[in-house]
N, C-alpha and C positions, 0 to 999 in steps of 0.2 A: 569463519564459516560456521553456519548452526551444526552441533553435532546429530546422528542419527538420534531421534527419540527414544529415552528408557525405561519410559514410564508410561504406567497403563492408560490403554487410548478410552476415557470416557465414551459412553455409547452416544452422544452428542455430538463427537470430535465432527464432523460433517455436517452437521447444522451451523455451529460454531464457526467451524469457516469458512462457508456459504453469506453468510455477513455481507452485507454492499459497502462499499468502502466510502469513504466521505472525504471533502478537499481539504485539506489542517489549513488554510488561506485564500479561503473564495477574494478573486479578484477584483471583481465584477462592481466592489463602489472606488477602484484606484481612478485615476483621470484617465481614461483614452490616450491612444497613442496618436498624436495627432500632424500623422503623417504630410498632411500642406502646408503644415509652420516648417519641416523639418526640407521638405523637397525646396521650401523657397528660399530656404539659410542656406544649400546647397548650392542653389540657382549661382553662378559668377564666382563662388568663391576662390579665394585668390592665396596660394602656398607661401605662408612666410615665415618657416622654419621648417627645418626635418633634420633628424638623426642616424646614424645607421647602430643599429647593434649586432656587434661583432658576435662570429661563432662562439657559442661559449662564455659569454660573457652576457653583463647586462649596459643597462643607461637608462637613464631619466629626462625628461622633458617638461618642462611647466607650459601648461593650453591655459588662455582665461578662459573665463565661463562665458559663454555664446559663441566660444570660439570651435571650430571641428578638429579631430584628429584621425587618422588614417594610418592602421597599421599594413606593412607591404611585404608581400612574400615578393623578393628580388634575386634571386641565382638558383636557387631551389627549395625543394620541398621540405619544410621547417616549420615547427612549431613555435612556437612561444608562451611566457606564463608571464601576466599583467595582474602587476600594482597597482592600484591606485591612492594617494593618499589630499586631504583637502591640503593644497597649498599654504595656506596660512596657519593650516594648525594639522599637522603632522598625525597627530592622535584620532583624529579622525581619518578612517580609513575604510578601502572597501572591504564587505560583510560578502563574502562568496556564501555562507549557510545560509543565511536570511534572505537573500536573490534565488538559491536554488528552492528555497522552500517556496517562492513568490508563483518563480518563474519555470523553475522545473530543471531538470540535470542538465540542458544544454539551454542557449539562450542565441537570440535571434532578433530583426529587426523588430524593435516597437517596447522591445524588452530595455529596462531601467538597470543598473551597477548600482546595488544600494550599499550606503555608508553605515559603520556602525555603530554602536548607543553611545550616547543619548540624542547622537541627532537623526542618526536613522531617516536618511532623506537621500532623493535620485542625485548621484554624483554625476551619471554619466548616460545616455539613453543610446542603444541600438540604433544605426540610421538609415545601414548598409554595407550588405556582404556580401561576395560575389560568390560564396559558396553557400547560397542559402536554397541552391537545386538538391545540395546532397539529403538532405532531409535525416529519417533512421533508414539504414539499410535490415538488409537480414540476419545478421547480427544484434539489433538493437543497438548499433552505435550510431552518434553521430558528432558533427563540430561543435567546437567552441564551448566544453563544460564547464561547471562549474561544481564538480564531484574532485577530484585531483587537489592534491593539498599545496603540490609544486614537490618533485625531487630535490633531498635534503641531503649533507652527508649526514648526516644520525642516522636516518633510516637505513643509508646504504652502510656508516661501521656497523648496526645490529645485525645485518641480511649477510654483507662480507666480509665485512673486521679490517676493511679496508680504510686508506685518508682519500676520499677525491671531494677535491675543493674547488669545481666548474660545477656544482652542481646550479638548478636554477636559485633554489634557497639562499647558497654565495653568492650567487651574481648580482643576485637584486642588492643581499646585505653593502657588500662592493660597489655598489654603484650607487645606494640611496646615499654611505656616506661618503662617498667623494665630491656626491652632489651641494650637499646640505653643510659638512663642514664637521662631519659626526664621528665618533672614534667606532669603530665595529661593532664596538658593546653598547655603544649607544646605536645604533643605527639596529642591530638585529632582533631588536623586540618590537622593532615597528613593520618590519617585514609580515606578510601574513598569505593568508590562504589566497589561489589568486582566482581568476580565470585562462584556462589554456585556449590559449587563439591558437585555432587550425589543427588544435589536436582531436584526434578522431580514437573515441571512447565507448564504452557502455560497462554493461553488467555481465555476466556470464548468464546461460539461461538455466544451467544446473545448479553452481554454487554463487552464484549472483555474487562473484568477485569483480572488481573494477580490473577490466582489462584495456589497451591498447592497441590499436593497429596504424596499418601505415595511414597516414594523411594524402588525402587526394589536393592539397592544397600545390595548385603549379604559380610560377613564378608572375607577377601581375598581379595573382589575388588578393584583394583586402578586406579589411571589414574596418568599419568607418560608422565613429561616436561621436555624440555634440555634448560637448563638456557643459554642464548643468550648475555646477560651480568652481572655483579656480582648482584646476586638478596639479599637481605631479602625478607624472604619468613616467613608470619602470616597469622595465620591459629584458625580458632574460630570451634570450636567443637559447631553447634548450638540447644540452650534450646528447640526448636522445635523436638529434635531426628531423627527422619525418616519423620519429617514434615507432616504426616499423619492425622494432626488434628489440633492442637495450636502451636506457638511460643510463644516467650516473657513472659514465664512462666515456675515452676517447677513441670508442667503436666505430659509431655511426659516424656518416658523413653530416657534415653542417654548414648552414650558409648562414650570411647575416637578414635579417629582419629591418625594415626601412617602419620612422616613426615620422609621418609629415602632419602637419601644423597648417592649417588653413582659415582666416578670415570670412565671415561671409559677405557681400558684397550689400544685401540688403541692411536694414537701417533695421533693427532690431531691440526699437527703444520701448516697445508698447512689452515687449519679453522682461522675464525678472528668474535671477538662479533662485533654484529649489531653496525653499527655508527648513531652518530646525524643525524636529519633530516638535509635535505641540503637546504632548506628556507631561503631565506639569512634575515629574517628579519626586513624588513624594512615597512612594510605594507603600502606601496604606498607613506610613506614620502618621496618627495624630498632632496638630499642633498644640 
């Protein structure tokens, strides 16, 4: 939090910050969101895998690229915090900073999961979410951020001096390497900031703190991506529940989160995944 001010308020202080503020990432030459390619990959398609992830825990799933996925609030009100990593090259992963500077602290249909440097390209695009009524309430909060780092224990021994090892930061590390074939210490440097599905967030309007509330997310609701290139897709069912009050503990109540897997039924040969970024690299070195 800024502290109160101590120092002498120049006789400008109020011109100064009357300033119009400007977008750090005008959107406006990305590609359209081209919602009739996206409703027609939808059109038929047909579930040929799903996961569940258990309270507390996490799991992984690998979608190909043209492939959809679907995450499912199934027994109750639960959030989640999503990995994403490129399938074939692990290191490449998704950039929650670089999406929320794109797209803004929450994200929503038409919105891109982008991956980060050097390829820096749409892993994953927004398609459809059945909580896309909530909008910001009068709090300023709303779903699906991309502010939330993911509950870690580190953060929780400095705050309690506490060991809880459910948190979502374990569960994905636990899960990516049991997936991949990874020892912990290999698997936990690939874990990373994520996006929270269903969890309902904002700022404070006085100390503009990242705060929490309960999730309006009921049992049925999904929100549903078309994978852009070959993804693993991990997925932490978090100890917090409907985040309504604690994480980082076995407080809250928790249900599991469903991960389905869908083909689309159309012929989708004229489509191609997202390529590398086109940066050549060189960051001003001479050759």
């Amino acid at each position: 939090m800024k502290p109160v001010g101590v120092m002498p308020i120049p006789k400008d202080a109020q011109e100064r910050r009357s300033i119009a503020p400007v977008i750090c990432y005008p959107t406006e030459t990305l590609p359209k969101h081209d919602a009739a390619f996206y409703k027609l990959a939808q059109k038929g398609m047909t579930l040929i895998n799903s996961v569940i992830v258990l309270p507390r825990d996490g799991n992984t799933v690998e979608v190909t690229a043209g492939h959809i996925f679907r995450i499912v609030s199934m027994e109750g009100s639960q959030v989640g915090d999503l990995n994403l990593w490129n399938a074939n090259d692990l290191n490449e992963k998704f950039y929650s900073g670089k999406t929320r500077a794109l797209h803004g602290t929450h994200v929503g249909v038409g919105d891109k999961l982008w991956s980060s440097f050097p390829a820096m390209r749409p892993m994953a695009t927004i398609i459809a979410d059945t909580l896309d009524w909530y909008g910001f309430d009068g709090d300023g909060a709303s779903v699906h951020d991309v502010i939330g780092t993911r509950c870690d224990p580190y953060t929780n021994n400095i705050l309690s001096g506490g060991q809880y090892h459910l948190c979502c930061h374990s569960n994905l590390t636990r899960a990516l390497a049991a997936s991949q074939g990874l020892s912990l210490e290999q698997a936990e440097p690939l874990v990373h900031d994520v996006l929270n599905i269903f969890m309902c967030t904002g700022f404070t309007k006085k100390t503009h703190q990242y705060f929490m509330k309960e999730s309006p997310v009921r049992p049925g609701d999904y929100i549903e991506f078309f994978a852009e290139i070959d993804l693993l897709v991990g997925l932490s069912a978090c100890p917090g529940g409907n985040c309504g009050s604690k994480h980082s503990s076995n407080e809250a109540n928790c249900y599991p989160l469903g991960i389905e897997v869908y083909k689309p039924m159309t012929d989708l040969k004229e489509w191609k995944n997202s390529q590398v970024n086109r940066y050549d690299g060189t960051h001003g070195k001479k050759k």
